[in-house]
TIBA-708134 format. One record per residue: residue number from 1; residue in one letter; x, y, z of N, C-alpha, C, CB in turn. Coordinates in steps of 0.05 Angstrom, whole numbers, plus 5000, padded with zeros to 4 digits. Atoms other than C-alpha are relative to their C-alpha. Last residue first. Glycine has a CB too. Layout:
<atoms>
NUM,A,X,Y,Z,X,Y,Z,X,Y,Z,X,Y,Z
...
</atoms>
This chain:
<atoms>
135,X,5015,5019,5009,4634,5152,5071,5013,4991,4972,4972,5010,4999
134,X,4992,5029,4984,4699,5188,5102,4985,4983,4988,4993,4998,5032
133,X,4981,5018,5006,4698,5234,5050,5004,4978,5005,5016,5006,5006
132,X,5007,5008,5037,4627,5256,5044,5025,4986,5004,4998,5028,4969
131,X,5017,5024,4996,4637,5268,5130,4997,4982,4976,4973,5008,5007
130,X,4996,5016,4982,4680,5322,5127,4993,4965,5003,4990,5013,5016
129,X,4974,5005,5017,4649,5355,5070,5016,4976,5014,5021,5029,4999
128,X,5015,5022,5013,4585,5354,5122,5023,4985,4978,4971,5014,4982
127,X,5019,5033,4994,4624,5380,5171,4992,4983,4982,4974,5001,5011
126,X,4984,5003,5001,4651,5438,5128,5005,4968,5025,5008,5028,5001
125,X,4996,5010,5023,4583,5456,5111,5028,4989,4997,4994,5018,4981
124,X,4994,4980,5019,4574,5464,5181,5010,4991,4971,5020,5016,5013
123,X,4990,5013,5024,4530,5426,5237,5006,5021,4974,4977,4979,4992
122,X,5016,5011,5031,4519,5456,5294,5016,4995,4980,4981,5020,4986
121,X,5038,4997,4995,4528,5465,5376,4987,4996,4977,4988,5032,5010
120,X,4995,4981,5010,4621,5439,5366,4965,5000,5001,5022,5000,4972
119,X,5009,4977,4979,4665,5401,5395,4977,5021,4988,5028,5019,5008
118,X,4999,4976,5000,4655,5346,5331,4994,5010,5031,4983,5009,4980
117,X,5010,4984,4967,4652,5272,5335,5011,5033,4995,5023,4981,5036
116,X,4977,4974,5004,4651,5233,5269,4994,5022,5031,4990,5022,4962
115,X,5004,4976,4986,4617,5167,5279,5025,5023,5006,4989,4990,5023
114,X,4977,4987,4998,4619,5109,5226,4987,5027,5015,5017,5003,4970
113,X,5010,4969,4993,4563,5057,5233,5038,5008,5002,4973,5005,5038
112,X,4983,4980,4996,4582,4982,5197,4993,5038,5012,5012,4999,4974
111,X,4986,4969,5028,4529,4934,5189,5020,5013,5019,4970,5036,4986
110,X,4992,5003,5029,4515,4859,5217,5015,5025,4983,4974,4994,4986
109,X,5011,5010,5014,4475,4880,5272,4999,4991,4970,4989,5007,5006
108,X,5033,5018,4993,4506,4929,5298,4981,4993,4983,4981,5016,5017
107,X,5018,5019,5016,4580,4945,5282,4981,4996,5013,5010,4975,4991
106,X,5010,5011,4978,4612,5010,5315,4988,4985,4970,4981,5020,5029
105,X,5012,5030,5014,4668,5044,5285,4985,4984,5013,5017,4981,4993
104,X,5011,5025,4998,4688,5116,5319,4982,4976,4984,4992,5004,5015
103,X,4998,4992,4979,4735,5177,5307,4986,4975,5016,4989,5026,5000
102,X,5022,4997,4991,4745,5153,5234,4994,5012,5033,4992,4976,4994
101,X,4995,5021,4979,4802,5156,5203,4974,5018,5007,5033,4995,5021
100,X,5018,4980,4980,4803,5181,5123,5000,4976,5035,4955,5005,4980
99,X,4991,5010,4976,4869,5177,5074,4966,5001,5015,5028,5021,5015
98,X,5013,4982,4981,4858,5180,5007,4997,4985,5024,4975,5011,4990
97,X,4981,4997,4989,4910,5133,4959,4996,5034,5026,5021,4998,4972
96,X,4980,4986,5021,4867,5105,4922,5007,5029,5010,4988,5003,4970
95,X,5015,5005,5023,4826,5085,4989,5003,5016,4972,4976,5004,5008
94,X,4994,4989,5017,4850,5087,5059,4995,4991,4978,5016,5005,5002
93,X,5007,5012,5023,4821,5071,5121,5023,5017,4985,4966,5003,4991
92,X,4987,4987,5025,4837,5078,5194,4997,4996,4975,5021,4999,5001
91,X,5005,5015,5021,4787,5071,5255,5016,5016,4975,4967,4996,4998
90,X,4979,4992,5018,4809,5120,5307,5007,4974,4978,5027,5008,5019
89,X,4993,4974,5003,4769,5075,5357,5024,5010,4989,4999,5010,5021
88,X,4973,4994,4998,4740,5005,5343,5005,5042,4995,5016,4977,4972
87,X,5000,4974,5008,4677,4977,5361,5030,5013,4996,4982,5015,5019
86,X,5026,4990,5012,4654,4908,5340,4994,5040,5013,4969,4971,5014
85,X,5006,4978,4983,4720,4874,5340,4985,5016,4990,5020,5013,5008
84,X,5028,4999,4980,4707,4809,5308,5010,5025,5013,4993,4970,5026
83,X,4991,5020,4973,4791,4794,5297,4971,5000,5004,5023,5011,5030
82,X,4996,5024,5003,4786,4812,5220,4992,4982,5019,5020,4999,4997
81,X,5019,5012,5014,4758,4876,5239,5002,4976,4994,4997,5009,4982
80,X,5031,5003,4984,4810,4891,5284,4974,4989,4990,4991,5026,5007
79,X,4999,5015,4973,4868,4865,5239,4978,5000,5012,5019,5009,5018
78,X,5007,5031,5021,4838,4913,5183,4996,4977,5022,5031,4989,4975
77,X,5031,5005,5005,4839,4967,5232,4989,4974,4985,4989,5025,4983
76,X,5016,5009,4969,4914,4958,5251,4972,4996,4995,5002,5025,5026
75,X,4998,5026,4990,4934,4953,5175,4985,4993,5039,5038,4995,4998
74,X,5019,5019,5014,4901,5021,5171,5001,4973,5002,5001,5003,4976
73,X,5018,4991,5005,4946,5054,5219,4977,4978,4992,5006,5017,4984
72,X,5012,5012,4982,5004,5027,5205,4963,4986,5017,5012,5014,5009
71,X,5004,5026,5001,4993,5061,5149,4994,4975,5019,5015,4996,4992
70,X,5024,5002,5010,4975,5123,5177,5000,4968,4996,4996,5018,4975
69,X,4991,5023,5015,5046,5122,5214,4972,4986,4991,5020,4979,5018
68,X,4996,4997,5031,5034,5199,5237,5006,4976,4981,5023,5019,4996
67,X,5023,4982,5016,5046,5195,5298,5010,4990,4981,4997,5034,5000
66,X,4983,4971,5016,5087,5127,5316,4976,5012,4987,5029,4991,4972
65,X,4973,4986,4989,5053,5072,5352,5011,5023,4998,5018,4991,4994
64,X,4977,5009,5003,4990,5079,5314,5018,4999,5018,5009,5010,4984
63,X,4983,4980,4995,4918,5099,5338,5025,4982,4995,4997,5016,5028
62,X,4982,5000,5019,4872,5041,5324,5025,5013,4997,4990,5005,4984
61,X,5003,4969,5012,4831,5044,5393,5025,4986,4982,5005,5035,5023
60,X,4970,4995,5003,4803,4984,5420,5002,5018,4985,5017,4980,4991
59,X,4985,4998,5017,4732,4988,5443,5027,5000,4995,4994,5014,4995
58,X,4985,5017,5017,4701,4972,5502,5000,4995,4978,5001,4983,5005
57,X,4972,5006,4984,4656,5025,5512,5009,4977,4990,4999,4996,5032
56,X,4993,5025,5018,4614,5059,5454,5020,4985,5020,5015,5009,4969
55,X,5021,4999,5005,4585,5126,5496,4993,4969,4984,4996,5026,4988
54,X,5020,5010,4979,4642,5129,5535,4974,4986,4991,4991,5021,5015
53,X,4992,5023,4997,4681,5137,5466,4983,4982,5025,5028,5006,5005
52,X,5025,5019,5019,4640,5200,5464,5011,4976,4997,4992,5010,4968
51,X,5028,5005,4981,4677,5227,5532,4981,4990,4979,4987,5030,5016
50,X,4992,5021,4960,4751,5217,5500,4971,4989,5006,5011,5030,5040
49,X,4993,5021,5012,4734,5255,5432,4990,4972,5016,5030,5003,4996
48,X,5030,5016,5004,4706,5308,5476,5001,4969,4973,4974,5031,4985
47,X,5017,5005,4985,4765,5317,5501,4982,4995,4999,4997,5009,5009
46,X,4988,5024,4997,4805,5312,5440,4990,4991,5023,5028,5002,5001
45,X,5020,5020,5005,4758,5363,5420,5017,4980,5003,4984,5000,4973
44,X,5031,5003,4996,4776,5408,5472,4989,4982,4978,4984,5028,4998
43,X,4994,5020,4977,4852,5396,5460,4970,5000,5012,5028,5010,5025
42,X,4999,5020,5000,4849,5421,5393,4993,4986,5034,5024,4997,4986
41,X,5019,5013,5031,4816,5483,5398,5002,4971,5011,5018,5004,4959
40,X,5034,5005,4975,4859,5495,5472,4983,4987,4978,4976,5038,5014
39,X,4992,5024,4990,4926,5487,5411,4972,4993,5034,5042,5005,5010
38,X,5003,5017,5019,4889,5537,5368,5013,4972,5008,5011,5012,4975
37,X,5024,5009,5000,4885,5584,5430,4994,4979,4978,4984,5022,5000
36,X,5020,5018,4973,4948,5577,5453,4970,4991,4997,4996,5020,5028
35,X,4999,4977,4972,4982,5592,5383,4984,4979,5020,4977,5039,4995
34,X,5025,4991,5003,4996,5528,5331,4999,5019,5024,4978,4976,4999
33,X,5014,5024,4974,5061,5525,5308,4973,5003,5013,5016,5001,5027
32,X,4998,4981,4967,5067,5571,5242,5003,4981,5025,4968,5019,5008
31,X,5026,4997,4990,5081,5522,5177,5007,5015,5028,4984,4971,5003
30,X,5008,4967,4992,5149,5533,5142,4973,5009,5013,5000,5018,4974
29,X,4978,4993,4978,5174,5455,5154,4990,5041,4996,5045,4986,4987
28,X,5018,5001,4978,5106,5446,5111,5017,5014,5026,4989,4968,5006
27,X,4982,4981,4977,5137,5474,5054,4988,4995,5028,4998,5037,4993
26,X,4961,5002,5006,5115,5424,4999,5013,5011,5007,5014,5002,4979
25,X,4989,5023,5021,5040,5394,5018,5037,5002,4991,4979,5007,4968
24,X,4990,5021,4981,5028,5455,5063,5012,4971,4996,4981,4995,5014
23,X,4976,4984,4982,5045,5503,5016,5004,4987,5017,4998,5027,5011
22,X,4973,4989,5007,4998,5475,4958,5024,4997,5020,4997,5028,4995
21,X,4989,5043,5004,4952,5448,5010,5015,5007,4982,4975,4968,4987
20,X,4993,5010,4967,4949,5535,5030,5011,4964,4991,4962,5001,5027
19,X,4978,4997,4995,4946,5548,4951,5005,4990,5025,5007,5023,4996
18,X,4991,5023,5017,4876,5509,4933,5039,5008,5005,4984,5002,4960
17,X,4981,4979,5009,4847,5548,4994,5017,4975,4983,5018,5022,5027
16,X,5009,4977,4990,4777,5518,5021,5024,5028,4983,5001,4995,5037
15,X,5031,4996,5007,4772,5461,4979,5010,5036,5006,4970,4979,5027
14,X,4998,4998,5019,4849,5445,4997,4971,5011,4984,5012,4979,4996
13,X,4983,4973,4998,4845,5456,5066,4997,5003,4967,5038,4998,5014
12,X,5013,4974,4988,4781,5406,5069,5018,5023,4993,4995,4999,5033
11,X,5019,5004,5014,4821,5351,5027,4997,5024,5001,4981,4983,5006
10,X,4989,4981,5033,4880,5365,5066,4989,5000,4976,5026,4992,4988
9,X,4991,4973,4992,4840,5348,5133,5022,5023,4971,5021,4990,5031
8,X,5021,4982,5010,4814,5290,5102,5006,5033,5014,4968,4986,5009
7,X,5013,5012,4981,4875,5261,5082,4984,5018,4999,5010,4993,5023
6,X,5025,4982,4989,4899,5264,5014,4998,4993,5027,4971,4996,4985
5,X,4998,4969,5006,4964,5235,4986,4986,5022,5007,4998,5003,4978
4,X,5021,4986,5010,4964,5171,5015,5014,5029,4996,4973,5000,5021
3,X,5016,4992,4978,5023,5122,5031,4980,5018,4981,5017,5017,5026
2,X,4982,4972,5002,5024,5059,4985,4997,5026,5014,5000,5009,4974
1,X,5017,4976,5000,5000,5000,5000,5018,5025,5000,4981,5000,5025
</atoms>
């Protein structure tokens, strides 16, 4: 497998500004770090990441050893699925050669549900984009 070229976060950038995934794609080492408040962003929905997992318990979570080793990644999900595991977190896919992970995988009753967890009071066209990929 080869690694991906898209994920869905450089999907979305790329929609939104076709230069930014440009710049981030081949100067990334020139990216800002993220300020306090764009590193709180993140860490509030990593929190609420956390507390919707509650909501699906025992699950194994896909997350790689090493950031960023997507592949890994995906091989781990496969494995899970293979093994009967009927919910798995940070579910990883990829699919000519687009990346998407899921936040949660829950099987009932034979089918597959994919759940995308947002911090966030409504749904934005940038959600729904979000979402088109993963499906």
């Amino acid at each position: 497998m080869e690694k991906h070229i898209l994920s869905k976060s450089t999907f979305l950038r790329g929609l939104q500004c076709q230069k930014s995934l440009y710049l981030y794609r081949n100067y990334i080492q020139l990216r800002d770090k993220p300020s306090a408040e764009q590193q709180a962003i993140f860490s509030r929905g990593n929190s609420v990441g956390v507390l919707a997992q509650k909501l699906y318990p025992g699950g194994i979570d896909a997350t790689p050893a090493k950031r960023n080793d997507n592949l890994a990644a995906v091989q781990k999900t496969k494995e899970l699925i293979e093994q009967g595991v009927e919910v798995i977190y940070e579910a990883a896919f990829q699919y000519n050669q687009v990346l998407a992970i899921l936040d949660i995988l829950v099987k009932k009753e034979g089918k597959w549900y994919a759940y995308e967890v947002k911090s966030s009071i409504k749904i934005s066209n940038t959600y729904l984009l979000d979402a088109s990929l993963q499906y």
